[in-house]
C-alpha positions in Angstrom: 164.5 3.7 -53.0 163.8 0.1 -53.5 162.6 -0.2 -57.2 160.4 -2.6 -58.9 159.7 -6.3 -57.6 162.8 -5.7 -55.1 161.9 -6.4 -51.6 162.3 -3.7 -48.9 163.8 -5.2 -45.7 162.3 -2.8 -43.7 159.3 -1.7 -45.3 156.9 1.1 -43.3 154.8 2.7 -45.1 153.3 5.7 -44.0 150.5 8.0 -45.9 151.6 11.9 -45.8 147.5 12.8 -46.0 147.5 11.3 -42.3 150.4 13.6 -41.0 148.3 16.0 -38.4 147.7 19.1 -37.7 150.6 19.7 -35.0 152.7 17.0 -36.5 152.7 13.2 -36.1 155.6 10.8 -33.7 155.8 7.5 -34.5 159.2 5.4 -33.4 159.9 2.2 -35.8 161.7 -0.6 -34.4 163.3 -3.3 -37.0 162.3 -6.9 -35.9 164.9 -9.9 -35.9 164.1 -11.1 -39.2 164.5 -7.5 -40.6 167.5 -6.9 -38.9 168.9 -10.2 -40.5 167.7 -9.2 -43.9 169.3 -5.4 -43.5 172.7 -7.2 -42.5 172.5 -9.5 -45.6 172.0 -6.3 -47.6 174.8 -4.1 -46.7 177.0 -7.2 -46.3 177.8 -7.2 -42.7 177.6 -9.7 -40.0 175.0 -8.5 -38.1 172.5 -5.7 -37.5 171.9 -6.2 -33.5 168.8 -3.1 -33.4 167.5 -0.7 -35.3 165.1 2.0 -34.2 164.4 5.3 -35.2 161.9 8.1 -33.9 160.2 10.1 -36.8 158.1 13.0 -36.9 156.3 14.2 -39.7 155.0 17.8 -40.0 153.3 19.4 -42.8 154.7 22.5 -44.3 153.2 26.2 -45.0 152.7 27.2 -48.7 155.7 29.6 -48.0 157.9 26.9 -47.5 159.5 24.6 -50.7 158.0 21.4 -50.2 154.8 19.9 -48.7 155.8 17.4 -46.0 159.0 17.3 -43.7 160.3 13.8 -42.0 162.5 14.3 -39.4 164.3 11.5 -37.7 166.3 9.8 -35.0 167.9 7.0 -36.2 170.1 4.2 -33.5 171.2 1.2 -34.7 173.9 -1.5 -33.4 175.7 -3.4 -35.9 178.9 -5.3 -36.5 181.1 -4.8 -39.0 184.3 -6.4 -39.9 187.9 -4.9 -39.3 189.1 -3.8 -42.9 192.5 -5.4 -41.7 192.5 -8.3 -39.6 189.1 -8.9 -40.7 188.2 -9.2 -36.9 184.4 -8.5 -35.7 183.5 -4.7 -34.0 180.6 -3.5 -32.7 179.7 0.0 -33.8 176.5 2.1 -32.2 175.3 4.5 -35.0 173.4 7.9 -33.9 172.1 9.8 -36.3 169.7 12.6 -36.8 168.5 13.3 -40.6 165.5 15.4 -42.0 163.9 15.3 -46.0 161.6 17.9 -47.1 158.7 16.2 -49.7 158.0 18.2 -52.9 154.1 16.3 -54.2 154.5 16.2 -58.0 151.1 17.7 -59.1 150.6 16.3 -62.6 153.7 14.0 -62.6 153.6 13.3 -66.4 154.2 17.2 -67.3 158.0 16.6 -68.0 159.1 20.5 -67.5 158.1 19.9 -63.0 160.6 17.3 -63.0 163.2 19.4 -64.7 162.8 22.3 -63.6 165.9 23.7 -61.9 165.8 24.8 -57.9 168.6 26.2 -55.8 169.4 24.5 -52.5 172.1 25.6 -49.6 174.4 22.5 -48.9 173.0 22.9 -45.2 169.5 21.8 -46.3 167.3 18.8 -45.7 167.5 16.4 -48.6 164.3 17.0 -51.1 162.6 14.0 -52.3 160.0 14.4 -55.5 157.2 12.1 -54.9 154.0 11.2 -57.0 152.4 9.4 -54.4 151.4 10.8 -50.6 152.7 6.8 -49.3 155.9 6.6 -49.2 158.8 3.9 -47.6 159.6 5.6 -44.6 161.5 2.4 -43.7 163.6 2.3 -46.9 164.7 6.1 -46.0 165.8 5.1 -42.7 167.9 2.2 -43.6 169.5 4.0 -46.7 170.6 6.2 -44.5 172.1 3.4 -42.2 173.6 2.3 -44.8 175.5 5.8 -45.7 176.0 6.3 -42.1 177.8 3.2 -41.5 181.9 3.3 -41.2 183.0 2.6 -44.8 186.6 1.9 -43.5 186.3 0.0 -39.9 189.5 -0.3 -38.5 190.3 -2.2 -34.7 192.2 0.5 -32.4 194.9 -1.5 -31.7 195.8 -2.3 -35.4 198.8 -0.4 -37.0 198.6 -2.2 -40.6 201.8 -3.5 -39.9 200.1 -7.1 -39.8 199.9 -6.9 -43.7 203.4 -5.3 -44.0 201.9 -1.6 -44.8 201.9 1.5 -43.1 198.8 3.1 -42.4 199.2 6.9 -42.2 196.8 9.8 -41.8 195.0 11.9 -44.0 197.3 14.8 -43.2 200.5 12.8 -43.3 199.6 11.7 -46.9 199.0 15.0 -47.9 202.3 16.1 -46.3 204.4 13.2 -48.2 202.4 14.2 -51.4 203.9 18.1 -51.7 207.3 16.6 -50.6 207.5 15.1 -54.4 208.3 18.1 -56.9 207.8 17.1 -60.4 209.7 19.6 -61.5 212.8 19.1 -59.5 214.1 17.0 -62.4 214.2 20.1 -64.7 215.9 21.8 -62.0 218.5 19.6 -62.3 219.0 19.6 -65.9 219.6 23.1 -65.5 222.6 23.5 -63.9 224.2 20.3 -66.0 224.0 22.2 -69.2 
């Protein structure tokens, strides 16, 4: 989350208390001017659209957690090619959920330390103080970690540069062809 006087791009705050009964829709859509800001913030050339369709339900008292946020995130950006350093367009789908856990007394130190077991399969759990929270700030965090890290042109082979690029499994391959003890194995049979 954005801290102190730091300026959310894409600021939409929602307030949990109005969540109802059966669960609230509501789609956010990042203007131009937002769009611009997001692509100065992750340092790309461009953020073409940004929308994302979010529901929020209340949970059950059986359930850990008080509010879930589940969402549908789009967006169209460009990015540059690691490489030739050439402009791509990449469409980013993504569906994400995170389960809100209300801190009840958030200056009693032992709720925030307290230790919970979570299944890797979960929804990301986000401890809150406040029922308002930056819905907009989730949503382009995780644009952010969605995004291609590495963006690579089809057609490029790294051979413009004068290296190789090889796969995951090839390096992995080439890296349990190198024995480090095959040098001992050869002092063996000289003495």
């Amino acid at each position: 989350m954005v801290e102190g006087n730091q300026e959310n791009e894409f600021s939409r705050l929602f307030n949990l208390e109005l969540t109802q009964k059966y669960g609230t829709k509501i789609e956010y859509v990042a203007n131009e001017q937002e769009c611009e800001a997001l692509a100065s913030r992750f340092l790309i050339p461009r953020v073409y659209e940004l929308r994302a369709n979010c529901e929020f339900r209340k949970l059950s008292q059986k359930d850990f957690g008080d509010y879930k946020l589940s969402v549908n995130k789009k967006a169209k950006i460009i990015q540059k090619c690691v490489i030739t350093l050439n402009e791509l367009n990449e469409l980013i789908e993504e569906d994400f959920s995170i389960i809100f856990k209300i801190q009840k007394n958030p200056d009693k130190i032992e709720d925030l330390t307290k230790e919970v077991e979570f299944e890797v399969h979960e929804e990301d759990v986000e401890m809150i103080t406040d029922k308002t929270i930056d819905v907009g700030e989730y949503i382009a965090e995780y644009l952010s970690l969605s995004m291609e890290p590495y963006p690579r042109q089809e057609n490029v082979k790294g051979n413009e540069l004068g290296y190789k690029i090889i796969s995951e499994v090839n390096a992995i391959s080439e890296e349990k062809k190198v024995n480090p003890f095959s040098v001992l194995k050869e002092l063996k049979h000289k003495t």
